[in-house]
Structure formats: structure tokens, C-alpha cells
C-alpha positions in Angstrom: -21.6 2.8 -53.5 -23.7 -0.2 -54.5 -24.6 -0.3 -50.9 -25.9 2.7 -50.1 -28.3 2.9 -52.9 -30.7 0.1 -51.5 -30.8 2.5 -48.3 -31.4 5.5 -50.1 -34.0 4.2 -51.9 -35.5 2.8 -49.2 -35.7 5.9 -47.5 -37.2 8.1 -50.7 -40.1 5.1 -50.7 -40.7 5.6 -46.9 -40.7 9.4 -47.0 -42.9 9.6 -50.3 -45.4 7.8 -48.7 -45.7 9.4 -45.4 -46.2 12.3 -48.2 -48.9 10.8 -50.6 -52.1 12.2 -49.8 -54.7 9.6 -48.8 -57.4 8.0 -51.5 -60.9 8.0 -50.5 -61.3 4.3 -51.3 -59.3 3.2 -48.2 -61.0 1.6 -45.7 -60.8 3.1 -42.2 -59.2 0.9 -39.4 -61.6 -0.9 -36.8 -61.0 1.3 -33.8 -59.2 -0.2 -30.6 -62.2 1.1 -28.3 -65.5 2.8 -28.9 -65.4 6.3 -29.7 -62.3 6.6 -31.3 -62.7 6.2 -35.5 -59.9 8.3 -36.4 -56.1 8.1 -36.4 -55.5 11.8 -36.9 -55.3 12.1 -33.2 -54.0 9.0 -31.0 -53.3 10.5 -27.9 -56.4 8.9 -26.5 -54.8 5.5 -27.4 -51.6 6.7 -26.1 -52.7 7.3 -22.6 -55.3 4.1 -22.7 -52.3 1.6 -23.8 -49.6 3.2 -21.5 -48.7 1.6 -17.9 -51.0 3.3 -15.0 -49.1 6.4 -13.1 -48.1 5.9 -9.5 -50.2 6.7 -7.0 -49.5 9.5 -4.3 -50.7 7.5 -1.0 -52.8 10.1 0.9 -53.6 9.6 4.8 -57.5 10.2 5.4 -57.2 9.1 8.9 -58.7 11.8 11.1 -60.2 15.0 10.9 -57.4 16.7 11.0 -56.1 15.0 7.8 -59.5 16.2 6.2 -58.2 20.0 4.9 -54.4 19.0 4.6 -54.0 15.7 3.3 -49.8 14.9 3.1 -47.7 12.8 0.6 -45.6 9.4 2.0 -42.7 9.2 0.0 -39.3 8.0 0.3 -36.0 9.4 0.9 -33.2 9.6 -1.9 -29.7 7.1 -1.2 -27.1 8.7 0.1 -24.9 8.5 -2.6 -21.7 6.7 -1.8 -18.4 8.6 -1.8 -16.5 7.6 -4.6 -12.8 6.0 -3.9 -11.1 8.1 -7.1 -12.2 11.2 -4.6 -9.2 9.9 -1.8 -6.1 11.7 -2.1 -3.0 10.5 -1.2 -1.9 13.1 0.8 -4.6 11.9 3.1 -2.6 9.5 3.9 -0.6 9.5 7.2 3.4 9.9 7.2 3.5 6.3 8.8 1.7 4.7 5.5 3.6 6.7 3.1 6.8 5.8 4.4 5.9 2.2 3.8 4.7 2.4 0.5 8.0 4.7 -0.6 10.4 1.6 1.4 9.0 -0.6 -1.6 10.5 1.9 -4.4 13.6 1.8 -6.2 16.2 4.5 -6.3 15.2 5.8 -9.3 11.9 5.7 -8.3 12.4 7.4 -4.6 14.3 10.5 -6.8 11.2 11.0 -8.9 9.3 10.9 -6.0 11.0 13.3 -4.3 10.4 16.0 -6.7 6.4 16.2 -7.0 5.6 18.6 -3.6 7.5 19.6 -0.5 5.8 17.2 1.5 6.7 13.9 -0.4 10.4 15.4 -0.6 10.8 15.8 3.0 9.5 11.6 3.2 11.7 10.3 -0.2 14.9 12.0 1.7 13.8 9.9 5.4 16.8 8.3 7.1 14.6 5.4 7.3 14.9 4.9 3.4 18.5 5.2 3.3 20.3 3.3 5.2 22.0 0.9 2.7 22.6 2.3 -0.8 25.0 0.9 -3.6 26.1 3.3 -6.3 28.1 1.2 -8.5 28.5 2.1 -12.0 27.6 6.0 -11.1 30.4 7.4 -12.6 30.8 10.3 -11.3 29.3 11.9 -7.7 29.6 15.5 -6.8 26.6 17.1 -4.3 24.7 13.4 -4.7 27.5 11.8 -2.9 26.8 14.9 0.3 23.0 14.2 -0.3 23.1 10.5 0.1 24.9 11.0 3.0 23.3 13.4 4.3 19.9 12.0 4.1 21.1 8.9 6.9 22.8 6.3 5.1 24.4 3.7 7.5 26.0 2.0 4.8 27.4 3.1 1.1 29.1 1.0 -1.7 30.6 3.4 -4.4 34.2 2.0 -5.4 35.7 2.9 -8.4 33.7 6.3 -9.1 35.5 9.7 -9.6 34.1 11.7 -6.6 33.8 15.7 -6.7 33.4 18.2 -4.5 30.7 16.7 -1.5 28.7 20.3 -0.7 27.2 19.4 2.6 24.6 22.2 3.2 25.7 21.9 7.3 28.3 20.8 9.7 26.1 17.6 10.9 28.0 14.6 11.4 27.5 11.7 9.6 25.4 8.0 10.8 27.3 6.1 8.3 28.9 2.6 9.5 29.9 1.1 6.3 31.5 2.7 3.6 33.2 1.6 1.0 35.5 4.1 -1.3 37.9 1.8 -2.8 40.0 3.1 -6.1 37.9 5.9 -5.9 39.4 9.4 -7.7 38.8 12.0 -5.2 41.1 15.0 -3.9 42.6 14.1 -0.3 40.9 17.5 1.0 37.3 16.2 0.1 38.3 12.7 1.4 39.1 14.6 4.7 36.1 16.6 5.1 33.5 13.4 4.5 36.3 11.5 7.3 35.9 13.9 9.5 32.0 14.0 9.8 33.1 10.1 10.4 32.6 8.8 14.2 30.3 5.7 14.1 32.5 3.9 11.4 32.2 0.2 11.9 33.8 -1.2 8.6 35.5 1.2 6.0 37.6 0.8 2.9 39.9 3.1 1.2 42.0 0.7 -0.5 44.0 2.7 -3.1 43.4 6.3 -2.0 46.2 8.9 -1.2 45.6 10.0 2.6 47.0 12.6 5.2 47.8 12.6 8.8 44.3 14.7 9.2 42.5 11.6 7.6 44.4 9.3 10.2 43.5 11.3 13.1 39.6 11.1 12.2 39.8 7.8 12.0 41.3 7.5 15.4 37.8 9.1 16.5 35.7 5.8 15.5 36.8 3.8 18.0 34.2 1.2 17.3 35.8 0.4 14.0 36.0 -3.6 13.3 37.1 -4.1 9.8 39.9 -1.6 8.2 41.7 -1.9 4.7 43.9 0.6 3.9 45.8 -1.8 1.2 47.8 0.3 -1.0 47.6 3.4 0.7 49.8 6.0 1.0 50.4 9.6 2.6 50.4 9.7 6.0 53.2 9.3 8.6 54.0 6.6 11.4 53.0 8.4 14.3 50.0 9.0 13.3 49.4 5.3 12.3 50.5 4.5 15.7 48.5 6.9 17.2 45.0 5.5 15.0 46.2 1.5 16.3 46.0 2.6 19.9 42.6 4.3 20.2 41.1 2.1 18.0 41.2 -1.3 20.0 38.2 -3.0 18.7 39.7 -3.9 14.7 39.0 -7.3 13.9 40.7 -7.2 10.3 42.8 -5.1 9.5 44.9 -5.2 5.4 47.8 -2.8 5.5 49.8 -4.5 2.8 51.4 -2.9 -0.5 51.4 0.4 1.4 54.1 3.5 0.7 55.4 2.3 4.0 59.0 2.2 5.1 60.7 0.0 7.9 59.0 2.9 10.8 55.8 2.1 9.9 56.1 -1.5 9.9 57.8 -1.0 13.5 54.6 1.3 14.3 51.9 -1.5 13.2 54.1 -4.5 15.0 54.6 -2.4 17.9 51.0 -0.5 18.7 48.4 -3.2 16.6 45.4 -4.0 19.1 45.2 -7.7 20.8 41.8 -7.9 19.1 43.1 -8.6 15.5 42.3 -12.1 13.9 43.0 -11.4 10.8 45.9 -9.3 9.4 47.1 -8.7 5.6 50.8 -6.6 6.1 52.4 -8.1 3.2 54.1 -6.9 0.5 57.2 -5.1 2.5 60.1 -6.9 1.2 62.6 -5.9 2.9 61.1 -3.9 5.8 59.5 -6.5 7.6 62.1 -8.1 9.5 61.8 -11.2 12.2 61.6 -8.8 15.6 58.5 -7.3 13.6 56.9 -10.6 12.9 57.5 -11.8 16.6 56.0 -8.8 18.2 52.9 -9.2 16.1 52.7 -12.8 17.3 53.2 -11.5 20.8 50.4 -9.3 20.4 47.9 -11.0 18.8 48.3 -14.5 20.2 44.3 -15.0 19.0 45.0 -14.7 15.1 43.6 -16.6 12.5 44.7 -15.6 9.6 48.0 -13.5 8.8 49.4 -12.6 5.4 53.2 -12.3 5.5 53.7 -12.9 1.7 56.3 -10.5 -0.4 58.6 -10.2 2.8 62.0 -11.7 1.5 63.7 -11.0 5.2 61.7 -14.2 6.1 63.0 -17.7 6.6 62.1 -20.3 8.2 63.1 -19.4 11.4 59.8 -17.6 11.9 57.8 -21.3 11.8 58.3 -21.4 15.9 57.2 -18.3 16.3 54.4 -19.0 14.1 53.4 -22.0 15.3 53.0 -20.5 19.0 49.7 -19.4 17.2 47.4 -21.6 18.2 44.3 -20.2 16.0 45.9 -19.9 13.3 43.7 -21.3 10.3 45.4 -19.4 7.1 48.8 -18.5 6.2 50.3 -16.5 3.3 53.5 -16.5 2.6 54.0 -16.4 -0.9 57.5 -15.0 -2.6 59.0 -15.4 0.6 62.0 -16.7 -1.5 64.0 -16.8 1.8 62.4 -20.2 2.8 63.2 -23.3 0.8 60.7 -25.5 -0.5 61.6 -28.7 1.1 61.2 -27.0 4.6 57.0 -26.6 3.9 57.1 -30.3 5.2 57.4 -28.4 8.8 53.6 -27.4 8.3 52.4 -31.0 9.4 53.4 -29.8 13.2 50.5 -26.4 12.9 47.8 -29.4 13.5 45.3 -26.4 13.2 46.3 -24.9 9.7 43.7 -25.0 7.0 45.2 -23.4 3.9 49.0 -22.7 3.1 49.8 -19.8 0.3 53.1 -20.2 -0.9 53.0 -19.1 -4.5 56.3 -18.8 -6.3 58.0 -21.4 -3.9 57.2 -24.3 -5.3 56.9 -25.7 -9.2 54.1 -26.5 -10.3 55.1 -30.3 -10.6 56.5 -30.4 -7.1 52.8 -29.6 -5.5 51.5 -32.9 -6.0 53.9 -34.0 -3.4 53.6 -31.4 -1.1 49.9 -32.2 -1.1 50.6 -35.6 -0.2 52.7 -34.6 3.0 50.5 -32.2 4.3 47.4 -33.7 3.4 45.3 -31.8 6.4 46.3 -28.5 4.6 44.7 -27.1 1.2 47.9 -25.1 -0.6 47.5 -22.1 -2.9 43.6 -22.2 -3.2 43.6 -18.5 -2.7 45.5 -16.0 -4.7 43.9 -13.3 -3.8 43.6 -11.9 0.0 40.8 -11.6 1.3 41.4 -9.7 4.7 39.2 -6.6 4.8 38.3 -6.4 2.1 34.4 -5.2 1.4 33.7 -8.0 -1.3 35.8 -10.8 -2.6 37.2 -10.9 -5.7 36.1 -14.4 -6.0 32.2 -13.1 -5.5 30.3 -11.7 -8.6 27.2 -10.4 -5.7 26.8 -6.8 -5.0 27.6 -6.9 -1.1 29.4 -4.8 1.5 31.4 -7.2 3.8 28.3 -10.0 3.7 25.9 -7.1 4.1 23.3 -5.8 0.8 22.3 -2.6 -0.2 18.2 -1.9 -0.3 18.5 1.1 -2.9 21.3 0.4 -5.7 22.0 2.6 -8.7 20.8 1.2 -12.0 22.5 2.4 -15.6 
């Protein structure tokens, strides 16, 4: 308040004077020009003091010119259009494709939603080939959508999987799919499998499966990598059937499977000469020596091979093994059949890398097992590897060495 009453004063002074009427003893003010001796009316000043008006340029040239005299004057700028007036849907399909390839999942979803036209370009084939939906807990129509939409390779392990609802009958461009441990219904497994004919790689470690499931399988015969490790459901014919169209498997884990002595018979007797790697341990007592010696027959080009958990075999199997001339890894772990002091045998596989033979040896006794086969690093690995989509040794989000462009966030 203290303030304001300066400025209020001020203003009462200012206005009572501009009020008070004037004495006749002032003095009149010397005038500016001659002629002009009175305030009262300044609009002569005014116009004397402000700057001179612009011409208008008249042409008197000519005769013509005389009567009708015209004005030169220029042209208003074109104003300049404004870049907030461009609109992205301007924009060609071409660009907006790249500029939606640099968007997160998240971010392509929302997209999709603001108009039919960006819809139609967030769901493009070309954005979805690689997606990774770990730690999406559960999928029902996403999982049909996601596949649907073009993806050549999907990660979802471990997720409880509904009912699919593909709109159409279309087949399916995935290569690489991962659905290990996954809780789904074996009549949803079969109808995604059966949309299935450009598989590649594919995991379904864990799952129950059918003979239907089998036989789609049979139908990608391009299929390199395939674990089926604790698997269970399906009979030996049609294994054996699956092993002979598909001749191009690389690596293939079929160990800890419901499987009795048939389908150990059907695996040894069908498995394609293309193998390298092969994980069929686990079969106790249904894995006998003819089995082991037609595999070697078969696959003379193996590299590694997982025999561990088969108790029916001895050490009468390291000729047969070491006809193997590739061979780089070999498990066989609680193959309590063979007696420790026989490992010493290994220095003859000149070739051999690693040895698993956990639960053969004592701890103390390694040391010295070490020593005599000092070429060979023994029980490094604990875990197989064969198949399988990511090691468990590897904490990285990839899909047999491959990543994912578009993975689910939580």
C-alpha cells in the first residue's frame, strides 16, 4: 500500500492540472514558425514536424500520358507457405514406412490406431519380421495378429497362449519360432503348425504334441535346427515318418522325451545324414548299443552327440565312437556303465574338444583326469546346448544367434 500512494498522487497532480484553468499572467510560448501563436490548435505543427508522404511517381512522357497519368508501384511478396501447413499424410507410403521401422512396439500399436491409413502401414510385413514377446504373459488373438501381420521370426517362451483367432486360412511366413514351456492346448498348437511350411528353426521344448503336429512338421522340409527336448504325445511312425522328409536338420535335441525303446529305434534308424549335432539323451535303458551304432553309421559327419543318461552304455561304444572323425563334443554323463579309469581311452579321439562325464568321476579324481587328457576340456558344460534357441549360459535376448527388431517391454 505504501507504494501505490506516490502513483496515485502523482496521477491526481497530473490530472488536476490538465484541469486548472489558465491565469492570464502566463506568458504565451514563442511560436515554432510564423503565424502560429496559439497552442489551442497544433495540427499545423503536427503536419510541419512530421516526415514528408511518399510520392506517387506519375509518367508525363507523351501526350498520351497527358489526360491519364498512371501510378508505378510495386507488387506485394508472395507470402511463403508455411511448413506447420504440411501434413503427414502427404507423405508417400515409401517414407512413412521408414519413419514407422524406427518405432518401438509400443509405439507401432499406438500408431496403428489413429486412421485406416496408418493401420494398414504399422501392420506391414516389412515391420514385422523379428518380434520378441518375452515377459507378455499371456497371448490370445495378439499372438494370430503378430503372425499374421508377416513375422519371419518370434520369441515367446514361457507365456500361457490362448485361443490364436486367425481372421483367414493364409499360411504363415514365419522361419523361427520359438514356443518353449509355453501353456497352450495341443489343438491351438496344431492349428498355428499347420499354417507352418517355411520353418527353418523351431522349438517346442516341453509342449504335449500329436501325430497331426508331427505330420506338419514333416511339410517344412527346409527345417535346420529342431528341439523337441521333453516332448511328448506323438507315436513312432510318425516320428519316423517327420526324420525322412525332412533331410536338411542340422541339430536336432530329442532327449528326455516320453519315448520308449520304438522310438529310439525310429530316430537311430530314419535320422537324416545331415545331422551334426544330436542331443538323444536321457533314455536309460532304451538306448541300447545297435541304436548308438546305427546313428554313427548314419551320420558319420557329427560333431557333437549327447548320449548322457543311457545306462545300457559301456565302453564298448568308444570304437564305434571314435570312427567319428568330426567329433568335437561328447556327453556322456551318468553313463554309470563305464568305469572311470577307462576315460584314459579319450587320448586316442585326437579331435575331441570337451568330454561331459558328470557323475563318473569324484570331484578329487578330475585333477588327474585332466592331466591325462590334457587336449580335452571335461565337464565345462552342464547344460546342452543342441537346439536349443538361446543358451542358458547367455543372459541376451536372441533367437539361435539371431535378434528381434520389435521386443515387448513391461
Amino acid at each position: 500500500m505504501s507504494n501505490e500512494r506516490p502513483f496515485q498522487e502523482l496521477s491526481e497532480n497530473l490530472e488536476g492540472s490538465l484541469c486548472r484553468p489558465q491565469r492570464s499572467k502566463w506568458k504565451k510560448r514563442p511560436s515554432c514558425s510564423g503565424g502560429l501563436d496559439t497552442e489551442s490548435t497544433p495540427n499545423e505543427l503536427i503536419q510541419q514536424w512530421s516526415p514528408p508522404h511518399k510520392k506517387i511517381l506519375t509518367s508525363a512522357k507523351g501526350k498520351e500520358n497527358e489526360e491519364n497519368a498512371f501510378v508505378l508501384a510495386r507488387r506485394p511478396r508472395k507470402r511463403r507457405e508455411s511448413s506447420a501447413g504440411l501434413c503427414l499424410d502427404s507423405l508417400p507410403d515409401e517414407l512413412l514406412l521408414g519413419i514407422l521401422s524406427r518405432l518401438s512396439l509400443q509405439d507401432l500399436l499406438r500408431t496403428s490406431r489413429v486412421c485406416k491409413r496408418w493401420h494398414c502401414l504399422a501392420f506391414d510385413e516389412s515391420l514385422w519380421h523379428s518380434v520378441d514377446l518375452v515377459g507378455k504373459a499371456q497371448l490370445d488373438a495378439e499372438l494370430g495378429q503378430v503372425l499374421s501381420a508377416g513375422a519371419l521370426r518370434l520369441r515367446c517362451p514361457h507365456t500361457c497362449i490362448g485361443q490364436s483367432r486367425f481372421k483367414s486360412a493364409q499360411k504363415l511366413r514365419v522361419q523361427h519360432l520359438d514356443l518353449s514351456n509355453c501353456t497352450v492346448e495341443t489343438s491351438v498348437l496344431e492349428d498355428i503348425l499347420s499354417r507352418c511350411k517355411h520353418l527353418h528353426n523351431l522349438s517346442l521344448e516341453g509342449l504335449v504334441l500329436s501325430d497331426s503336429i508331427i505330420h506338419s512338421l514333416a511339410q517344412n522340409t527346409e527345417i535346420v535346427r529342431l528341439n523337441l527336448c521333453g516332448c511328448s504325445g506323438f507315436s513312432p511312425e510318425s516320428l519316423a515318418e517327420m526324420l525322412k522328409s525332412c533331410t536338411r536338420i542340422e541339430e536336432m535335441n530329442v532327449s528326455w522325451c516320453d519315448f520308449n525303446n520304438l522310438h529310439v529305434q525310429a530316430i537311430a534308424n530314419n535320422i537324416p545324414s545331415s545331422i551334426s549335432q544330436l542331443n538323444i539323451s536321457g533314455y536309460r535303458q532304451n538306448l541300447i548299443m545297435e541304436d548308438v551304432k546305427a546313428v554313427v553309421k548314419r551320420c558319420p559327419n557329427l560333431t557333437n552327440l549327447d548320449l548322457s543318461d543311457s545306462v545300457l552304455v559301456t565302453t564298448d561304444s568308444f570304437p564305434v565312437l571314435q570312427q567319428l572323425s568330426s567329433l568335437r563334443h561328447l556327453a556322456l554323463s551318468r553313463c554309470y556303465q563305464i568305469h572311470p579309469a577307462a576315460l584314459i581311452d579319450f587320448e586316442k579321439f585326437l579331435n575331441l574338444q570337451t568330454l561331459e562325464v558328470f557323475g563318473l568321476i569324484q570331484d578329487s579324481y578330475l585333477p588327474i583326469l585332466c592331466k591325462g587328457l590334457p587336449h580335452i576340456q571335461i565337464n565345462t558344460q552342464p547344460f546342452s546346448t543342441v537346439a536349443r534357441p538361446t543358451s542358458a549360459s547367455r543372459k541376451d535376448r536372441t533367437l539361435w544367434g539371431m535378434h528381434c527388431r520389435l521386443v515387448y517391454k513391461h
